[in-house]
C-alpha positions, 0 to 999 in steps of 0.5 A: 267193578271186578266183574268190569276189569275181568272183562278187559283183561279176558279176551288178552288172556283167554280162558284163565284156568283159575278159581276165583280166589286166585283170580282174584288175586291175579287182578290184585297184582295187574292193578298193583303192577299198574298203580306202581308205573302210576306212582313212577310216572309222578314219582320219577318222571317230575325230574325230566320237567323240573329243569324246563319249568323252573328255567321258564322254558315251558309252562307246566301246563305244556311241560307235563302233558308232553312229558307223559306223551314221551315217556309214552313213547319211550315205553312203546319203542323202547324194546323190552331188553331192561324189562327181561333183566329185570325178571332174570332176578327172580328164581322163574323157572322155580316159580314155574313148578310151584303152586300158583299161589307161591309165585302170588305172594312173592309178585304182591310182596315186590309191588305192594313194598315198592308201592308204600316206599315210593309213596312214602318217600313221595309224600317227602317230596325225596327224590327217591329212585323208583329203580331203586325201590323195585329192585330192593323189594325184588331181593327182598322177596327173593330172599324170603323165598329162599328162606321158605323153599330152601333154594336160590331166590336171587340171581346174584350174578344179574344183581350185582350187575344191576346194582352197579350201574345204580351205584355209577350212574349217579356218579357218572351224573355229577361229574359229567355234568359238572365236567360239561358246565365247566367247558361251557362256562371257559368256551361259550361267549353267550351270557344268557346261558348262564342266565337265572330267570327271576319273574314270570315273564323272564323267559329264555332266548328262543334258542335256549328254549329249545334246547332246553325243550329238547333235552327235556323230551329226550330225558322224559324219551328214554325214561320212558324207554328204561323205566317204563320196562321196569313195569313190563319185566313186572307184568311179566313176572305176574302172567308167567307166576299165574299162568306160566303155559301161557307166557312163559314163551312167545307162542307167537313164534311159530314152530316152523321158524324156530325150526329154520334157526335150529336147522340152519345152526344143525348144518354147520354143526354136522359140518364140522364135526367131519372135519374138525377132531378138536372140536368134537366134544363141543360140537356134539353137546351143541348137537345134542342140545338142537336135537332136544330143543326140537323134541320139547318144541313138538310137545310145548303146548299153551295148556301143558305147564311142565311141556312149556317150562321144559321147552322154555330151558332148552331154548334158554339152553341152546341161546348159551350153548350157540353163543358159547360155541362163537367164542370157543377157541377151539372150534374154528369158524369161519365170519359167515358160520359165526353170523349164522349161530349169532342170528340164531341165538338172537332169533331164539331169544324172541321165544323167552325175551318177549312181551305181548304189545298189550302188556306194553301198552297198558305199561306206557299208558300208567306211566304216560297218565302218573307223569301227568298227576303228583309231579309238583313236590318232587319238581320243587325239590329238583328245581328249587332246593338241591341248590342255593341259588335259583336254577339257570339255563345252562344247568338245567340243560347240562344236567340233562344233556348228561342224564339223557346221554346215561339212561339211553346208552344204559337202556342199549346195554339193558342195564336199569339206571335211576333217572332220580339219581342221574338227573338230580346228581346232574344238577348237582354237579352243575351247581357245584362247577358253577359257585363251588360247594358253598352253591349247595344245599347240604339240607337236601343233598343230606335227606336225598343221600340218607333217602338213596341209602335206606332205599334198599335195605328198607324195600328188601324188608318190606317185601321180606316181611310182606312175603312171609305175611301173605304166605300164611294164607297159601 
């Protein structure tokens, strides 16, 4: 078996310069970050099919297959924008210069604690978030390992951000979605939409049918698209923690382009610093800055560590610096020059921001194939308990409609949202526009909130206490 897996993981990664303990372990976390999409895929995605299954729509034997398939899609096309604000949690350019095995137990930490909650919570049949999860266990570690190395191990700047959209979105959910069946239920005159299907063969007009298909594939889309980065911003972490030479930048960009942007930025520089006294300084460390990026390009190799990670902060360097010099007051450029340091910065961006089509195919088929296994017991929460009452169309559709409309603009804007908590608070508010508060089932809305609470501390912990624990064999 080891020797198998070896052998289709090789020819993507090359000549690993790894013993065979650390090989070993190198796979541990490709599995681990696998089985985690695996378990999203159930975990997570159950709520993008709840609402087409429990309103008659589809059969499940149709609805999950199409789910997996679009969830499939939405990792493939969905970019890899939320997965690289996902690594900007971690302390990687330290992890960089430390042992291997460092960067090892900080990735089993983060997986292997996210892994148990999710299963746990699962088991539950707790609509528990999966983003949730992860990015508890990714402070947890982090925190741990600025405890062992005395040094910054959690971007808290990126992780308050993230956690404010995990905090709003839920908020946003409910009082969209109770917002959007109040209007439906004072402008529309068709009474089947607000219609419960009672038996089997109580199924919805071909219309609402439709609709209901439609927002199911584009919340199982955009799941996808924003989820399913999650996995890859993970796989990531794991190739630049083993082999930071090899992935710490995208040796696919070659030298020659990136010399086009830093030279087509270099000329409008030189430019101004001819004519424009007050923004010399600025211009001149943003000169400074494209000479030294070119130095570290020509030494940058895919076998030289220290050259690759000092290549990788003068790029990450000059993205700022080129961005920084747009929105300087003192420096007066004119709309094209602006255009130029931003297509630049943009293009420069591809050298740090990237994953290898592989790494996003293998994320989009764990994730495709978990929506496919396990899906019942958190549909049957979603479908049958967070109300009273029996689920009807307009409900499920709005609920939908909404959490379809939050995680795609949250995916533009690179910001990971909890699909579980959007579409299950969407349903509330739904439930709640429809029959009041009496239409809820405090039982469940209780153990979801008490299950949203503890997620974070609880996954902190566990990747806390992991970290330290695999530490004690580096």
């Amino acid at each position: 078996m080891y020797h198998s897996v070896l052998g289709i993981v090789l020819p993507f990664l090359g000549s690993v310069d790894l013993n065979g303990y650390l090989v070993s372990v190198f796979l541990l976390c490709l599995l681990s970050v696998v089985c985690f999409e695996f378990v999203n895929g159930f975990h997570d995605t159950a709520n993008a099919v709840a609402t087409v299954i429990y309103t008659k729509a589809l059969k499940p034997v149709y609805a999950i297959p199409w789910s997996g398939l679009c969830n499939f899609l939405g990792v493939a096309l969905g970019g890899v924008t939320v997965a690289m604000g996902i690594l900007k949690l971690v302390p990687l350019d330290t992890l960089m210069t430390l042992p291997v095995a460092v960067g090892a137990c900080m990735v089993l930490a983060v997986l292997l604690g996210a892994i148990i909650w999710n299963i746990g919570t699962w088991y539950l049949g707790i609509p528990c978030s999966s983003s949730h999860t992860m990015i508890g266990a990714m402070i947890g570690a982090g925190l741990a390992f600025s405890a062992r190395y005395h040094g910054p191990g959690v971007n808290w700047g990126k992780a308050g951000e993230i956690g404010s959209s995990l905090v709003l979105s839920p908020i946003i959910g409910f009082a969209a979605a109770a917002l959007l069946m109040l209007f439906l239920k004072h402008v529309t005159k068709s009474h089947s939409l607000f219609h419960a299907p009672s038996g089997e063969n109580d199924r919805p007009p071909i219309h609402i049918r439709l609709m209901q298909i439609t927002t199911c594939t584009l919340v199982s889309f955009f799941h996808g698209s924003n989820d399913g980065q999650k996995g890859v911003g993970l796989f990531m972490l794991i190739l630049i923690a083993f082999l930071p030479a090899r992935f710490a930048v995208n040796h696919a960009i070659t030298p020659d382009k990136v010399l086009t942007e830093l030279n087509a930025s270099r000329q409008i520089v030189q430019r101004h610093l001819q004519t424009n006294a007050e923004s010399k300084p600025v211009l001149t460390e943003l000169a400074t800055a494209i000479d030294q990026t070119e130095s570290s390009l020509q030494q940058k190799s895919e076998n030289n560590v220290a050259a690759t990670y000092q290549y990788r902060k003068q790029v990450e360097g000059i993205i700022k610096d080129l961005r920084s010099v747009v929105t300087d007051k003192r420096v007066v450029l004119s709309d094209t020059e602006k255009d130029v340091f931003s297509k630049s910065a943009t293009e420069l961006g591809h050298v740090v921001d990237f994953a290898p089509v592989w790494v996003i195919g293998l994320i989009s088929i764990s994730l495709g194939l978990g929506t496919m296994i396990g899906w019942k017991r958190i549909v049957v929460t979603i479908g049958e308990r967070i109300g009273n009452e029996h689920l009807n169309y307009a409900q499920g559709a709005t609920s939908e409609i909404v959490a379809a409309s939050t995680i795609g603009l949250s995916t533009w804007f690179g910001l990971p949202v909890s699909t579980t908590h959007v579409l299950s608070s969407g349903i509330a508010g739904s439930m709640m526009a429809s029959g009041g508060a009496k239409n809820l089932n405090n039982g469940t809305l209780k153990s979801i909130g008490i299950a949203w609470v503890l997620t974070l501390p609880a996954a902190m912990l566990l990747s806390f206490v992991l970290f330290q624990l695999f530490h004690l064999f580096v």
